[in-house]
C-alpha positions as CSV (number, residue, x, y, z in Angstrom):
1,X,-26.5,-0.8,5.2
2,X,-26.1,-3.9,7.6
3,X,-25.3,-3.7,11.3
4,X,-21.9,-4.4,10.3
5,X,-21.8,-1.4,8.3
6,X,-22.2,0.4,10.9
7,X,-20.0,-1.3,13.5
8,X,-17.3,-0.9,10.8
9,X,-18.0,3.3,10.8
10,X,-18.4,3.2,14.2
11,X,-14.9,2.0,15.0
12,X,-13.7,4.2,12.0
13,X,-14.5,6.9,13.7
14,X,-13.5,6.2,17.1
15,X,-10.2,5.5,15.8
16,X,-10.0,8.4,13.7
17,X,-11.2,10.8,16.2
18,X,-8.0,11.6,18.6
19,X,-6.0,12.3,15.0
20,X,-8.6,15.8,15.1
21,X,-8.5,16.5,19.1
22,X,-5.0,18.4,20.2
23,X,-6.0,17.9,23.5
24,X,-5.1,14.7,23.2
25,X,-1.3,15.1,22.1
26,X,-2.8,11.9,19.5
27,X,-1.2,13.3,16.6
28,X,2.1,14.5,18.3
29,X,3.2,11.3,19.4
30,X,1.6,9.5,16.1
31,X,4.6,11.6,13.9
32,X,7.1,10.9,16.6
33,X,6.7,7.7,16.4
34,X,6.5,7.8,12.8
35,X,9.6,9.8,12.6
36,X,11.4,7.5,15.4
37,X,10.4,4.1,14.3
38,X,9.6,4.2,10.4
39,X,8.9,0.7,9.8
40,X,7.5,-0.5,12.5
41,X,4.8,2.1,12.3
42,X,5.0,1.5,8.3
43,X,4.1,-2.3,9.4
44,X,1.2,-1.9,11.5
45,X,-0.3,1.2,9.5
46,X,0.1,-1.3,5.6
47,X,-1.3,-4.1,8.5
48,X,-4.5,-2.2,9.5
49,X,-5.4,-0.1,6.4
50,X,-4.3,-2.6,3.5
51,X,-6.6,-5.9,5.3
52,X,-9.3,-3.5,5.7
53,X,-9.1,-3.1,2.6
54,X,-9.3,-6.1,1.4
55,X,-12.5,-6.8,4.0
56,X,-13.9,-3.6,2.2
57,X,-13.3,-5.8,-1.3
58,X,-14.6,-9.3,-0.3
59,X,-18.2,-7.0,1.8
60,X,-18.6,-5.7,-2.1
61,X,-18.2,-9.3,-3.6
62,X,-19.7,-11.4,-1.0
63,X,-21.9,-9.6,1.4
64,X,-19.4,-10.4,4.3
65,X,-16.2,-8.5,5.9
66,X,-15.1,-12.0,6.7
67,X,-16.0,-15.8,5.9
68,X,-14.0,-19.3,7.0
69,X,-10.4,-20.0,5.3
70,X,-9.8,-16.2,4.5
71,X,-7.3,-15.4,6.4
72,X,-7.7,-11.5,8.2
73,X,-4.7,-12.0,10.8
74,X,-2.5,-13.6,8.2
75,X,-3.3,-11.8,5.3
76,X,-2.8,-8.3,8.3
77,X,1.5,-10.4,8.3
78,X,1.6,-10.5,4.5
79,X,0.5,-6.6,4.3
80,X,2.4,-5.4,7.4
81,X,5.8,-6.5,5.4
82,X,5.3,-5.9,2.4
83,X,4.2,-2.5,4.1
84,X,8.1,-1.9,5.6
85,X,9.1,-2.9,1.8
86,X,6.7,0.2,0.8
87,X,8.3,2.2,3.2
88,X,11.7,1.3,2.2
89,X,11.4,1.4,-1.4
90,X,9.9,5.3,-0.7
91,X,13.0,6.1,0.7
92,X,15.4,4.4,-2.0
93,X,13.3,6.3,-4.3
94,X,13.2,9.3,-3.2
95,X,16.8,9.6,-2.6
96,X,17.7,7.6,-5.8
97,X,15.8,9.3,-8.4
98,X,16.9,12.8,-8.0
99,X,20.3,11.7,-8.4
100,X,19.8,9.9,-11.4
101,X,18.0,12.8,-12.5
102,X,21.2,15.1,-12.0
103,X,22.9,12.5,-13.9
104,X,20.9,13.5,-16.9
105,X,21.4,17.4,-16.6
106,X,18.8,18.3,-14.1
107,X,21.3,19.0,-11.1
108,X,19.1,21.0,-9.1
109,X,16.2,18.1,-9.0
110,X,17.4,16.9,-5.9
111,X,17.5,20.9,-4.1
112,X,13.5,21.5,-6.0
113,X,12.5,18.5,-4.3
114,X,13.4,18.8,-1.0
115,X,11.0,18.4,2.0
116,X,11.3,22.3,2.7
117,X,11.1,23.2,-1.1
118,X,8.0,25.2,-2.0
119,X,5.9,23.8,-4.4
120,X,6.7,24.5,-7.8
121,X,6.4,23.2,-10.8
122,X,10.0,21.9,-10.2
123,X,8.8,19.5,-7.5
124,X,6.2,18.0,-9.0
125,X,8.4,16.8,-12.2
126,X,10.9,15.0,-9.5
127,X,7.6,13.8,-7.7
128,X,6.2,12.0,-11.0
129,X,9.2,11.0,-11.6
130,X,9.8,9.2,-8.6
131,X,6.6,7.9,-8.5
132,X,6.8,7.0,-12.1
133,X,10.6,4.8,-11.2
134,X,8.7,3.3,-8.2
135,X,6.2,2.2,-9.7
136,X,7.6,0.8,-12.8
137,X,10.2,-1.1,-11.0
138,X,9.4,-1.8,-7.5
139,X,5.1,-2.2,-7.8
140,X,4.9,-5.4,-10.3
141,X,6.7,-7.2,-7.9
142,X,5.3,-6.1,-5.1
143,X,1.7,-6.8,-6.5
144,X,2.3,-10.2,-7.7
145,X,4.5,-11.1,-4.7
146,X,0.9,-10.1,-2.9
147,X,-1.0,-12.5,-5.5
148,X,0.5,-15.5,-4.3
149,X,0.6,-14.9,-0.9
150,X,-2.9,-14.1,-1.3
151,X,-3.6,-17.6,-3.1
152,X,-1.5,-19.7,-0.5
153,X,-3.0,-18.4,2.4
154,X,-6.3,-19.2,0.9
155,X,-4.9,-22.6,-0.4
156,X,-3.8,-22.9,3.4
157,X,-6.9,-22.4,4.6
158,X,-6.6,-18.7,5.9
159,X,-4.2,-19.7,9.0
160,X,-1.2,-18.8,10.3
161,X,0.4,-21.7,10.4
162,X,-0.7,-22.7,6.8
163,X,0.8,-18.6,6.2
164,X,4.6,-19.9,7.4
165,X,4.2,-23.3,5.2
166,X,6.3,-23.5,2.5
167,X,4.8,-21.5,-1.5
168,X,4.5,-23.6,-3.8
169,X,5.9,-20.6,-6.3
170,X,6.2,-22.9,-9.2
171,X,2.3,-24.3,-9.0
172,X,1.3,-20.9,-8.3
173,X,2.7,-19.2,-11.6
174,X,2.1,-21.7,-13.6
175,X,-1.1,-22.1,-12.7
176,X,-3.2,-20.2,-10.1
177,X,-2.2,-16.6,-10.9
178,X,-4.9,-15.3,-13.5
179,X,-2.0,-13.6,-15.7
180,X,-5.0,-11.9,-17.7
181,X,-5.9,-10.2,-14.9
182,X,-2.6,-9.7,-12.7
183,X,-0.9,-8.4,-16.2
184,X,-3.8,-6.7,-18.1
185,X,-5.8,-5.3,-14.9
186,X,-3.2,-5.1,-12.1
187,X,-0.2,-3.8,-14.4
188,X,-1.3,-2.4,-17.0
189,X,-4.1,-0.4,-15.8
190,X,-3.6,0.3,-12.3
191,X,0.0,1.3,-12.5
192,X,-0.1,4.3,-15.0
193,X,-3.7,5.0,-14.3
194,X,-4.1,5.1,-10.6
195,X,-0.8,4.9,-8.9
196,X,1.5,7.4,-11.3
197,X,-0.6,10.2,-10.0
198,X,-1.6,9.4,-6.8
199,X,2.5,8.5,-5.8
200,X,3.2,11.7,-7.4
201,X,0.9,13.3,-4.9
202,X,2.2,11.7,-2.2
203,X,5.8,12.7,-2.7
204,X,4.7,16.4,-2.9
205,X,3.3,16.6,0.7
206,X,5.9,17.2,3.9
207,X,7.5,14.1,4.9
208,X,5.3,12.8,7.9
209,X,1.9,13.2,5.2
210,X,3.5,10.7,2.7
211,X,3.9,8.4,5.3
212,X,0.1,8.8,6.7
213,X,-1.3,9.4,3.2
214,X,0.6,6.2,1.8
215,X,-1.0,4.1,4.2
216,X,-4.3,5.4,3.3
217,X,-3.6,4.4,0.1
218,X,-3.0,0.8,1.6
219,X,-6.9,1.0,1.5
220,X,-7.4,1.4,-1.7
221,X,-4.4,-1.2,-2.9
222,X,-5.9,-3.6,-0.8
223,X,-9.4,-2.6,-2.4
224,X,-7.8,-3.2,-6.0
225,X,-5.8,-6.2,-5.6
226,X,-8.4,-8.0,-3.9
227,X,-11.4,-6.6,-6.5
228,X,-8.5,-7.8,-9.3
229,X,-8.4,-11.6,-7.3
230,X,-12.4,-11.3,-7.5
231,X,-12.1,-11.2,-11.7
232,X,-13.6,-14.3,-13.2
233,X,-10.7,-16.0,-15.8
């Protein structure tokens, strides 16, 4: 490993560290504020975790956490709202499925999947099936909404003020987005392999660990999208 490599642990772990000290009343205030202001926190966790991992993705493909024209603090905007979207389409979700589910005959999903529900069998249905809704519906658009951010900002040259200039949507699908790869990669694989379950997880902890453990996921989202933006057409 490089010295950045280890400058990267370093602060890792000296981030990480207060979460694991009570002394330090870290964690306490971390789900208050969580609990208090949802998508605030929702935009700064998606803003941290998702960039990072797209630094973790272009350090695999290019030897670098950074380079000229790629765009950390904008690319941190683009992830810290569609973050708050995350967060709110968790909550339409997770309210919305159980009572479509009771539509179809299952009128106790909504009382088996309730925060202070013990886990059964039950829950875990509701939880893939949320997951399964969410992902379906709300993900593809998210993801490709990210894809050509991703290529303006870059397009742009990785600023902020290129970020607020206006998409050029049209050029963009028609042209720049690698629909092999956003569609056969991105969609088809990710979705049902990697997201299904790991969604269903997360809507099967207590309320304040779906939050936390969503936005670790932000890692490995921005990991995928930007390893998927790495794919040679």
């Amino acid at each position: 490993m490089k010295k950045q490599d280890w400058i990267l642990i370093l602060c890792v772990v000296v981030v990480l560290t207060p979460f694991f000290i009570p002394a330090t009343g870290f964690f306490n205030w971390f789900n208050t504020a969580t609990a208090t202001h949802p998508y605030i926190m929702a935009f700064f966790k998606f803003a941290i975790l998702a960039t990072l991992g797209e630094c973790l993705a272009l350090r695999i493909r290019e030897g670098v956490y950074n380079k000229p024209g790629f765009g950390i603090v904008p690319r941190m905007m683009v992830w810290g709202f569609l973050g708050m979207c995350i967060a709110m389409a968790m909550v339409i979700f997770k309210t919305g499925v159980p009572a479509f589910l009771a539509t179809l005959g299952w009128k106790e999903a909504a009382t088996v999947f309730a925060a202070t529900a013990p886990l059964t069998w039950g829950k875990v249905g509701v939880a893939f099936a949320v997951s399964v809704l969410m992902n379906s519906i709300f993900a593809p658009v998210m993801m490709t909404f990210h894809k050509c951010t991703d290529i303006h900002i870059l397009d742009n040259g990785g600023t902020v003020r290129g970020l607020l200039r206006p998409m050029k949507m049209r050029e963009i699908f028609a042209t720049k987005v690698n629909w092999d790869v956003q569609w056969n990669f991105v969609i088809k694989k990710t979705i049902p392999l990697f997201w299904f379950p790991a969604h269903t997880i997360t809507f099967i902890l207590p309320p304040t660990f779906q939050v936390l453990f969503a936005a670790l996921l932000g890692v490995a989202l921005g990991l995928i999208l930007a390893l998927a933006g790495g794919k040679k057409k």
